[in-house]
Structure formats: C-alpha cells, structure tokens
C-alpha positions as a Python dict, from the first residue, in 0.01 Angstrom:
ca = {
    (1, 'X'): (0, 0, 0),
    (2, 'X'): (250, -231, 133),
    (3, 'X'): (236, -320, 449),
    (4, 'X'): (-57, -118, 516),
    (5, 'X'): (-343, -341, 367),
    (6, 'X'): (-755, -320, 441),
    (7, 'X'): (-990, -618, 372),
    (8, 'X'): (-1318, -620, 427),
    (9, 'X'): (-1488, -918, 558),
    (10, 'X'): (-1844, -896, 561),
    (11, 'X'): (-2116, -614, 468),
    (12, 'X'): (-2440, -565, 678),
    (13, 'X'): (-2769, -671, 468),
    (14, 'X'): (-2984, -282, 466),
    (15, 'X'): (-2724, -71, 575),
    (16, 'X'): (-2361, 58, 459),
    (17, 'X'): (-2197, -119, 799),
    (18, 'X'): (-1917, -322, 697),
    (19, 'X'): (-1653, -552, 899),
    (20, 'X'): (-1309, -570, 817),
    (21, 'X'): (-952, -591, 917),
    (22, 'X'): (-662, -279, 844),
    (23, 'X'): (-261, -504, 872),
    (24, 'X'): (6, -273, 1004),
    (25, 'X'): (361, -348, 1112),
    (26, 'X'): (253, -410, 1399),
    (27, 'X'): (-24, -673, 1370),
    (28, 'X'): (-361, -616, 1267),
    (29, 'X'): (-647, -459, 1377),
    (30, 'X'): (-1054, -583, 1333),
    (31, 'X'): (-1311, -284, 1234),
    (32, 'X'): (-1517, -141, 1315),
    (33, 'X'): (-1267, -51, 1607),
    (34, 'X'): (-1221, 136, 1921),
    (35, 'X'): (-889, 315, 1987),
    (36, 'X'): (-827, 370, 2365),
    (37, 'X'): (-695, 742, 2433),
    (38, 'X'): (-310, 734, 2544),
    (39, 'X'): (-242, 1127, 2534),
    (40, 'X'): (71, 1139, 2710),
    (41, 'X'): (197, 808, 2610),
    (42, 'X'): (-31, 599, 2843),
    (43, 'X'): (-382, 519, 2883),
    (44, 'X'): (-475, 646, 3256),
    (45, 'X'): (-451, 424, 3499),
    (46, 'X'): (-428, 86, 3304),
    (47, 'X'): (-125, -105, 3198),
    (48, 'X'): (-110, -240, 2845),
    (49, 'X'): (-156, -600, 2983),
    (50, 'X'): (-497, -489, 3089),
    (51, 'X'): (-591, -317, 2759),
    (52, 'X'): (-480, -628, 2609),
    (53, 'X'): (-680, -833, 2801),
    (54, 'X'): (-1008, -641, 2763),
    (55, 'X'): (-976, -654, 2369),
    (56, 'X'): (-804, -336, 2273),
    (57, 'X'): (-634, -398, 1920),
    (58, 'X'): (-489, -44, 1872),
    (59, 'X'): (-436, 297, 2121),
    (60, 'X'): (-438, 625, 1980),
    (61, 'X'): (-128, 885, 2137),
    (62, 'X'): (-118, 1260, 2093),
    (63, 'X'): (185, 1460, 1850),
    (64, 'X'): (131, 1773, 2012),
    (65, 'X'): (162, 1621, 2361),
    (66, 'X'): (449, 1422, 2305),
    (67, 'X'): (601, 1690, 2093),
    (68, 'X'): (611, 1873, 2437),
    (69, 'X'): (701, 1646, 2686),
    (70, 'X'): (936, 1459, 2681),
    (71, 'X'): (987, 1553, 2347),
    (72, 'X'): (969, 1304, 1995),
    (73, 'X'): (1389, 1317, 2016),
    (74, 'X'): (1335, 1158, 2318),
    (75, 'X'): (1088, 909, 2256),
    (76, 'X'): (1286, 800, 1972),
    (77, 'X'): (1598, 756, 2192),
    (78, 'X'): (1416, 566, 2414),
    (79, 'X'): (1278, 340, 2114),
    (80, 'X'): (1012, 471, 1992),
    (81, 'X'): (611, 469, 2100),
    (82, 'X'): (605, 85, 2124),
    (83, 'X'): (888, 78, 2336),
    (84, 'X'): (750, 374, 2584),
    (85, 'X'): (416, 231, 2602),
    (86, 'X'): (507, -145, 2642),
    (87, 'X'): (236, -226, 2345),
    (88, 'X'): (361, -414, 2060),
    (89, 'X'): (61, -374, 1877),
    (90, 'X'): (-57, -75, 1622),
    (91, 'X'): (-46, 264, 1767),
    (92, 'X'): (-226, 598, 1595),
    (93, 'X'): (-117, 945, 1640),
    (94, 'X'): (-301, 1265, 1582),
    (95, 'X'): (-147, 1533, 1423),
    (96, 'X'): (-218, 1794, 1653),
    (97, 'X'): (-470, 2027, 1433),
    (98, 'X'): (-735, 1918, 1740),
    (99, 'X'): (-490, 2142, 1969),
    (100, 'X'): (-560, 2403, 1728),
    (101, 'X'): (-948, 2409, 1801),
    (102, 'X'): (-902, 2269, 2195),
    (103, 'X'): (-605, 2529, 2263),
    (104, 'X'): (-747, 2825, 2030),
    (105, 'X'): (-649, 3079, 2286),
    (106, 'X'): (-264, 2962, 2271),
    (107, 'X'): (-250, 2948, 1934),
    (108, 'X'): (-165, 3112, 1581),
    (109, 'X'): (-224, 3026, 1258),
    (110, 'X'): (-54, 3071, 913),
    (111, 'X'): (-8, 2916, 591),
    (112, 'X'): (275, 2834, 713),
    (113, 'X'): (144, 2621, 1004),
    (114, 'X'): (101, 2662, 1385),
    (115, 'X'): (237, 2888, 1631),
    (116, 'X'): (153, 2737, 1994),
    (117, 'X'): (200, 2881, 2315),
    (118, 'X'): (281, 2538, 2558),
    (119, 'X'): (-22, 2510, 2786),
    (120, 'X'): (209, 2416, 3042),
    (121, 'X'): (505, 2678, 3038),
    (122, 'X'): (450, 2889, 2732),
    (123, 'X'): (677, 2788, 2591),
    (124, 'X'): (670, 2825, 2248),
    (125, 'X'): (588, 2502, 1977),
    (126, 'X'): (548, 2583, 1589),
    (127, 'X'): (425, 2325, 1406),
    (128, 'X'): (407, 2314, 1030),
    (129, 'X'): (283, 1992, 813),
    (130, 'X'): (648, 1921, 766),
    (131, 'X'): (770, 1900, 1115),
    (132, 'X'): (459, 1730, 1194),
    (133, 'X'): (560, 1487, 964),
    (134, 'X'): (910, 1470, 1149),
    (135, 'X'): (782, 1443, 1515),
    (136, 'X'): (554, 1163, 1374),
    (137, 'X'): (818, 1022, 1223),
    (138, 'X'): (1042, 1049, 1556),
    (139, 'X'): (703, 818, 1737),
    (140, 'X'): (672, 593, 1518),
    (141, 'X'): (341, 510, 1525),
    (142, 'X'): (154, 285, 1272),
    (143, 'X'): (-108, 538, 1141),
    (144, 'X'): (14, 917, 1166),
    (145, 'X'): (-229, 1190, 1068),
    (146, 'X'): (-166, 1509, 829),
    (147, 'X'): (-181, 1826, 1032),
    (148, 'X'): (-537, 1954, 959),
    (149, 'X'): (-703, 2274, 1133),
    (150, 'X'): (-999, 2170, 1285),
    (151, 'X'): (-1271, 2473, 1296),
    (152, 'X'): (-1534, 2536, 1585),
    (153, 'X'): (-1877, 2495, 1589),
    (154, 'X'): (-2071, 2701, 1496),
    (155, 'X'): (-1824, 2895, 1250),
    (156, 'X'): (-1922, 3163, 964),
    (157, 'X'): (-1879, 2983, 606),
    (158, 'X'): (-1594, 3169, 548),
    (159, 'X'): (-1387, 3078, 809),
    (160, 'X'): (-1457, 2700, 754),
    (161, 'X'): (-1358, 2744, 381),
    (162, 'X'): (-1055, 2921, 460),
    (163, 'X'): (-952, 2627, 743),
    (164, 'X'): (-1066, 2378, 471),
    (165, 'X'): (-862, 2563, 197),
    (166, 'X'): (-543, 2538, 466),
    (167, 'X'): (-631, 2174, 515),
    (168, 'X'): (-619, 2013, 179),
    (169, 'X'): (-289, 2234, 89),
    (170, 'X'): (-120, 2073, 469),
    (171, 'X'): (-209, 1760, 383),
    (172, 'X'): (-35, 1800, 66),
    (173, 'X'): (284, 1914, 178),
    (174, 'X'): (232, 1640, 503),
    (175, 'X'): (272, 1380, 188),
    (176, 'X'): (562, 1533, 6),
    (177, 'X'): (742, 1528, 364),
    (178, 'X'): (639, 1155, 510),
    (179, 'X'): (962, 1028, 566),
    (180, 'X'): (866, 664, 637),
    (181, 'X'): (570, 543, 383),
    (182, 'X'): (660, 188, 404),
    (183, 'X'): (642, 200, 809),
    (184, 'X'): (363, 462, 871),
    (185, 'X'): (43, 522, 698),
    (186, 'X'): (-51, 895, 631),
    (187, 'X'): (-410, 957, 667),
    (188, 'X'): (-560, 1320, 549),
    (189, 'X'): (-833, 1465, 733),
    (190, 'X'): (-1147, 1597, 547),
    (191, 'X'): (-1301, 1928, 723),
    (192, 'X'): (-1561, 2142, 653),
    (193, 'X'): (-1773, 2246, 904),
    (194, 'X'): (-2184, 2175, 897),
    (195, 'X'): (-2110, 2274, 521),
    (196, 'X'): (-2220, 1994, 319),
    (197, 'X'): (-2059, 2107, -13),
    (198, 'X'): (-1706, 2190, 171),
    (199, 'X'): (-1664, 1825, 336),
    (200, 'X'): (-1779, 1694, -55),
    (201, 'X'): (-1504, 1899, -217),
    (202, 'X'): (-1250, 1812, 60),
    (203, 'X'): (-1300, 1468, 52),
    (204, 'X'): (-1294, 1453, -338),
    (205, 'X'): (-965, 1698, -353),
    (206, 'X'): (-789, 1474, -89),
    (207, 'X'): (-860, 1141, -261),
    (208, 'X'): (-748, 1341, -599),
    (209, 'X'): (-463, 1471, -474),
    (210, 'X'): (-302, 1254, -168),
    (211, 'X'): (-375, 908, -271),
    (212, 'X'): (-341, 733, 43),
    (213, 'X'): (-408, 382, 282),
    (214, 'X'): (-657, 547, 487),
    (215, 'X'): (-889, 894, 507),
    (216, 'X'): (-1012, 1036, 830),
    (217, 'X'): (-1306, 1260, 885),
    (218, 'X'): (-1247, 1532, 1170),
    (219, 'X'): (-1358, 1863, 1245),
    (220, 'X'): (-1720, 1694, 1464),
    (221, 'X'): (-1752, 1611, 1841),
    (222, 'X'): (-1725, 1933, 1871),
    (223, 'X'): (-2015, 2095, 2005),
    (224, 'X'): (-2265, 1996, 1728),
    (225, 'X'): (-2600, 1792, 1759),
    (226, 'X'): (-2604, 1435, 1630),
    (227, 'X'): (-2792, 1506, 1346),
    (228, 'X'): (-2524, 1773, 1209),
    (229, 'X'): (-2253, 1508, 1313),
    (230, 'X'): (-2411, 1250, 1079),
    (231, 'X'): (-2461, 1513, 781),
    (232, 'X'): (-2113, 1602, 791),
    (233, 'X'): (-2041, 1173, 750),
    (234, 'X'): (-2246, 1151, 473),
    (235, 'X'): (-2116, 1444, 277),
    (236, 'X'): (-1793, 1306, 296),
    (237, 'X'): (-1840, 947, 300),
    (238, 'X'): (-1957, 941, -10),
    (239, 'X'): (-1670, 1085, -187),
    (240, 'X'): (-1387, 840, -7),
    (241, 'X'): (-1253, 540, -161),
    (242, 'X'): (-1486, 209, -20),
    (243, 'X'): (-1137, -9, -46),
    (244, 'X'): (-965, 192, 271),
    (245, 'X'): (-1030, 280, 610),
    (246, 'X'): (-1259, 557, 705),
    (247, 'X'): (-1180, 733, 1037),
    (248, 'X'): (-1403, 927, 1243),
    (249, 'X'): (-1188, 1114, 1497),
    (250, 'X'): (-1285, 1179, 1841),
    (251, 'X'): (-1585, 1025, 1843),
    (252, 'X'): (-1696, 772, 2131),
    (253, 'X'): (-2060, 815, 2223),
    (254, 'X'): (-2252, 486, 2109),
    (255, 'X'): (-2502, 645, 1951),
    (256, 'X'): (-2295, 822, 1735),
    (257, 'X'): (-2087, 494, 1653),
    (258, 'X'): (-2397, 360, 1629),
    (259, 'X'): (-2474, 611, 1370),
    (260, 'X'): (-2151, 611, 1184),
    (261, 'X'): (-2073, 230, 1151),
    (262, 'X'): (-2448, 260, 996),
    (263, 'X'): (-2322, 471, 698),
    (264, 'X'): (-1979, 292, 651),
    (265, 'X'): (-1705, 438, 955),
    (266, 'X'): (-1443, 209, 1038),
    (267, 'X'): (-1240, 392, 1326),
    (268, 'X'): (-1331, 567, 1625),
    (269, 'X'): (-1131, 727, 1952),
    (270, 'X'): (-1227, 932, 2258),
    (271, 'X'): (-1177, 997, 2593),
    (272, 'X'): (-1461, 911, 2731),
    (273, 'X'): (-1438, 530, 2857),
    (274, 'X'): (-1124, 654, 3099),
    (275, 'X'): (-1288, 1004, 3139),
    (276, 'X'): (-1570, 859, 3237),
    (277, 'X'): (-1437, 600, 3461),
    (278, 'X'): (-1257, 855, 3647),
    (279, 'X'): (-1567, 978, 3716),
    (280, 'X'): (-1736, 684, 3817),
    (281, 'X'): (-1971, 672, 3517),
    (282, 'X'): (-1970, 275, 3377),
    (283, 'X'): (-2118, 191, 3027),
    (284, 'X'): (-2325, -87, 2996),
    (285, 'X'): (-2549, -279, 2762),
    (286, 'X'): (-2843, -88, 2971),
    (287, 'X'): (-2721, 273, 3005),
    (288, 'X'): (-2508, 398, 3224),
    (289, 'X'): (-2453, 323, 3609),
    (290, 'X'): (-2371, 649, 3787),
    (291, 'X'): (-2185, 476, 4093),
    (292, 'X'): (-2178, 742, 4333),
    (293, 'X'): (-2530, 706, 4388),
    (294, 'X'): (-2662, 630, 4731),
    (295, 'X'): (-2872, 352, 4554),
    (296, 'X'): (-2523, 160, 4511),
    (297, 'X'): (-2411, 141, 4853),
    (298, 'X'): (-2500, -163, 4956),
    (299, 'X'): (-2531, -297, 4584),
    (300, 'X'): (-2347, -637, 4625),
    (301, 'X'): (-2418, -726, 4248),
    (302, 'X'): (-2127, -595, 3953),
    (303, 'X'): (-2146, -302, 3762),
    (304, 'X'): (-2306, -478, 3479),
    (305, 'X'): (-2392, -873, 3501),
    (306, 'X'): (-2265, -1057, 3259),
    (307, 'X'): (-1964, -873, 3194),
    (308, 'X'): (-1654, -1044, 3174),
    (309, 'X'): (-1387, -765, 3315),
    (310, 'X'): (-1213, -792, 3656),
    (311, 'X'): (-1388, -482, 3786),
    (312, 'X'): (-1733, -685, 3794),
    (313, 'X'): (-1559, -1067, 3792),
    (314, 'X'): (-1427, -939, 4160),
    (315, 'X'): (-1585, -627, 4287),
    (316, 'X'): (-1955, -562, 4371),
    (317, 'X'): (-2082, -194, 4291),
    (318, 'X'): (-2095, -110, 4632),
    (319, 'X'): (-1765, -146, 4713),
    (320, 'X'): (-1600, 18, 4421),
    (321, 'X'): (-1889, 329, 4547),
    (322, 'X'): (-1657, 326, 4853),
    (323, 'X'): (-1348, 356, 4657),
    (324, 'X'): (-1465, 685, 4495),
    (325, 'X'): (-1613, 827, 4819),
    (326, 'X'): (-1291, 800, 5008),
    (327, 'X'): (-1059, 878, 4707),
    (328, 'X'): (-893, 540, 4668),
    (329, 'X'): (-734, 482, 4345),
    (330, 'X'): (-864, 165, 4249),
    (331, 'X'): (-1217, 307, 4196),
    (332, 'X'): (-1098, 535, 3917),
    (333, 'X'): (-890, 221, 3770),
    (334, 'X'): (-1159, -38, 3785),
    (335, 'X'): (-1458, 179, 3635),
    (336, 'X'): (-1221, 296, 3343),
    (337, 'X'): (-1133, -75, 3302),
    (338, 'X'): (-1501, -165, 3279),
    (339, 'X'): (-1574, 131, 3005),
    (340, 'X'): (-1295, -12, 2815),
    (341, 'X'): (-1408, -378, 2796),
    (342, 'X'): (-1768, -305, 2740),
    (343, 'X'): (-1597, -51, 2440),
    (344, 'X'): (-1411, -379, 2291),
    (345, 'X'): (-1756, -586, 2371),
    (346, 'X'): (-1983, -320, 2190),
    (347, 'X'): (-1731, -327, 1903),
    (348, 'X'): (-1719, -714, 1852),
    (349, 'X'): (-2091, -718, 1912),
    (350, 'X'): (-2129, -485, 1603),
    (351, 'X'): (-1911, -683, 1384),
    (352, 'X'): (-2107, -1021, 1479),
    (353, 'X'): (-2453, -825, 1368),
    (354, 'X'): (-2309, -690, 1063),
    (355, 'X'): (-2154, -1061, 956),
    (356, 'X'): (-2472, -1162, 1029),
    (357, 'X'): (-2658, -926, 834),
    (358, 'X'): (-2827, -745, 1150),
    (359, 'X'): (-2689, -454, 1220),
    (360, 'X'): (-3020, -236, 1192),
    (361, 'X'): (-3187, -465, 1462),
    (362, 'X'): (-2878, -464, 1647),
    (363, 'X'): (-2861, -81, 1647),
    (364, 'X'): (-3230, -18, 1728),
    (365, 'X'): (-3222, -237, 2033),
    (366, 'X'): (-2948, -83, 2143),
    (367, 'X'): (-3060, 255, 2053),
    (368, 'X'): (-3362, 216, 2355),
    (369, 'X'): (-3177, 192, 2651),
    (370, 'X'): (-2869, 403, 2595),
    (371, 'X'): (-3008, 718, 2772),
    (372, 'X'): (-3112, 511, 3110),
    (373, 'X'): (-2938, 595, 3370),
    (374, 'X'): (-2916, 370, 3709),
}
C-alpha cells in the first residue's frame, strides 16, 4: 500500500481489541485512536500546539464544508490542509455523504451523486464520487473517504438497500477517479442500516471490489440504541480484511468505543469533546462534571485530579464555573481542552490494557462510572 502501511502491535487476551499503528505521509498514528473534529479547517477554540500537546495524533476536517467555504481551489492555493491548519501531522476528511443524512432537507439524490442546497446561502453544491474525489484531492488530506449516502434511522429496508446499492457503486467510481493513491488513502464506507445481511454484503462487495488501505463503517450515531450500533459492527466487521484499519465514523461516546475497540475498531471521531466543552460538560475517569452547577462554585479542586492538562494543572472548577456564567471565552477553551486530553488519555489507557492483555477488566471498570454525573 505504499506509504500507507498498518501494523498491529499487540492483541487483547478474550476479546478482538487490538493495538496498532496506521504510517501516512505525514507521520504515524497509534490505534485505537481519537480524531479531534476540525469541520471548518480548525478544531474550536484550540490551536494545533495544544492538540499536540494533549496527545492528538490525527484531526479529522469536513469535504463538504471546505468544499463551500473557502473553497478546495483555495485551500490548495494556500497549500493545502496542513498548511491551513498549521498541523504537520495526518489529517482525515469525510466525504460528505454525512451532509446527505445531517442536511436531508437541502439535498437531492441521484445515481449520479448529490445535489445540495448551501446551508448558508443556497447556493447550489453537486457533488458526485468523482468530484469528491477532486475536492479531496484539492485538501490533501492523508485518509480521504468515498462519497457514501448515509441513511436515517429508523429507515424501511428498501430504502437502506437502495442507499447501500448507491454506496458500493460510488465507492467504485470514487476509486477509478482517486487522483493521488500514493499520497492519500481511499477508504469505502460500508452502510446498511440495522440490516444485518446488507452491512455483510456491503462489506464483502467493497473488500471484493475496491481493494483498499483502510475500510470505514458509517451509517450509526445516528439515532440508534447501543445495542443496534454494536450489531451493525459485527455484521460488518466480520467481513473486512484483519490486516487494515477499521473506521467507525462519528462515533465518540466511551461506551460505544468501549464497545467497538472490544470487537476489533481502530478509528473513531466526533464532536463531542469540543461540543461538550462548549457546554461546560468535562469527561473524566468518573463521569462527567457538569460545571455550571452551583455545587462548583466554590470548588477550588480541578476538573478531574490527576489529570495532566492545563485546564486542571492551573484552574480550579470554580473558577472556570465563573468563566461560563459571565460568558468569558476561556471557559469554553479550557473545558474543550480537558475533553480532548482525557480523549488522548482514555485512548492510550486502552492500548496499555490491550498490550497487557486486559482490556475486558479495563472496560468493565470503566463501564461503572461512566453514567455519574457530578
């Protein structure tokens, strides 16, 4: 695969967890691993010296986004994703075919692609797998992703099949357009719904059909329970290659890590450490800490003890409370930099139990205090 190689390191002892590193041009990334959310081009709030700091290895940005504003003619002008960001390490970038579930409404779709109406003019944006393939290529990221259409939950069998269907024949024509193979890896998406025997034939057909460094599992975290989140990893897990990445997109919510590191998932993303820190809601090893409680006010301890970030190295809970309550930016900054270290400390913690042969302990521990809430 070039310069696109994935070794695993160590397998857990009971379950299918496994540690490992993916090489892109970039540099190199450990798994399991966290990719930070950088939409627009930029993770809110936090400058890449900070996400370095706090152990981020890779950052996800968004095609359709970028495709918009300021355009992918313009990132390339101004050197590509690296150079816009300021991060020299590997960058991911979805394909878009989320927009086509988030942004239903402004949307039509054809065999031909995607039709969108901007979200922030109107203006109209139609995307097909092969000028997916050329705004990607315009980025530059690491990792690009085949345009996919992702189907909500819950959908009628039909539909899904039909999305499905449109899927595997994208991802198809996404590989006969990749302009840059030797720069950027091209990972297909499997879909299929809650229907077991759709993600099965997806995931066979893609592996069949658009051999590839790395497959990515979408279509979930998006509306359905855990359970149906963890069926739709097996179905497809099973049928994807164990010598290459497996990606589970959008998902960020421990237990559901939890869950799909358990059955073999190598890469996650999602909004929700800088979402959440916006909102002054921290992670920690304990649950969360909701800190615009009154209970914090006075709270002169950090938002989690023992936690190495500079949100609870230099601020006490109580004052970074005030922050929120009189709408000072650093609040917002601080909490999303805490959610992003303890995202790089939960990752590294998984990858020491599964060396270690733990990783069932590791997640059942972990597993009883993620729903307290302080």
């Amino acid at each position: 695969m070039g310069q696109f190689e994935f070794s695993i390191l160590s397998r857990d002892s009971t379950t299918a967890a496994r540690a490992g590193a993916f090489s892109t041009p970039h540099g190199s990334f450990r798994t399991p691993a966290f990719m930070p959310v950088g939409t627009r081009a930029t993770v809110k709030g936090l400058l890449p010296r900070d996400l370095r700091e706090a152990g981020t290895e890779i950052l996800l940005a968004n095609t359709y986004h970028l495709a918009l504003r300021p355009g992918a003619e313009v990132v390339r002008d101004l050197g590509g994703l690296h150079a816009v960001m300021a991060w020299d390490g590997p960058i991911l970038t979805d394909s878009g075919g989320f927009q086509v579930f988030s942004l239903a409404t402004l949307c039509r779709i054809s065999d031909d692609g995607v039709e969108f109406r901007s979200h922030v003019d109107g203006a109209p944006l139609v995307m097909t797998p092969e000028s997916c393939m050329e705004i990607q290529a315009n980025l530059g990221a690491d990792i690009i992703m085949a345009l996919d259409q992702c189907p909500p939950y819950p959908a009628a069998r039909p539909q899904v099949a039909e999305a499905t269907e449109r899927t595997l024949r994208w991802a198809a024509r996404c590989a006969q357009a990749q302009k840059n193979p030797d720069r950027q890896a091209l990972f297909p998406i499997v879909q299929g719904g809650e229907f077991d025997d759709l993600r099965a034939e997806c995931a066979r057909r893609l592996v069949a059909e658009v051999p590839s460094p790395g497959y990515a599992i979408g279509g979930v975290s998006v509306g359905e329970p855990h359970e149906l989140m963890m069926r739709a990893v097996e179905a497809a897990i099973v049928h994807l290659p164990a010598d290459r990445p497996r990606y589970l997109m959008g998902v960020g919510q421990p237990r559901d890590v939890l869950g799909a590191v358990r059955r073999g998932v190598d890469l996650f993303d999602c909004v929700l450490p800088t979402r959440n820190g916006r909102n002054a809601s921290a992670f920690t090893f304990s649950g969360t800490v909701r800190l615009r409680n009154l209970r914090h006010e006075r709270d002169r301890g950090p938002i989690e003890t023992g936690c190495d970030c500079p949100a609870c190295r230099h601020f006490s809970r109580g004052a970074i409370r005030h922050y929120f309550q009189v709408g000072e930016m650093l609040g917002p900054i601080l909490v999303s930099l805490h959610n992003v270290r303890f995202f790089a400390r939960f990752f590294e913690a998984m990858r020491q139990a599964i060396a270690a042969g733990g990783f069932d302990k590791f997640e059942q521990d972990f597993l009883k205090t993620v729903d307290s809430v302080a």
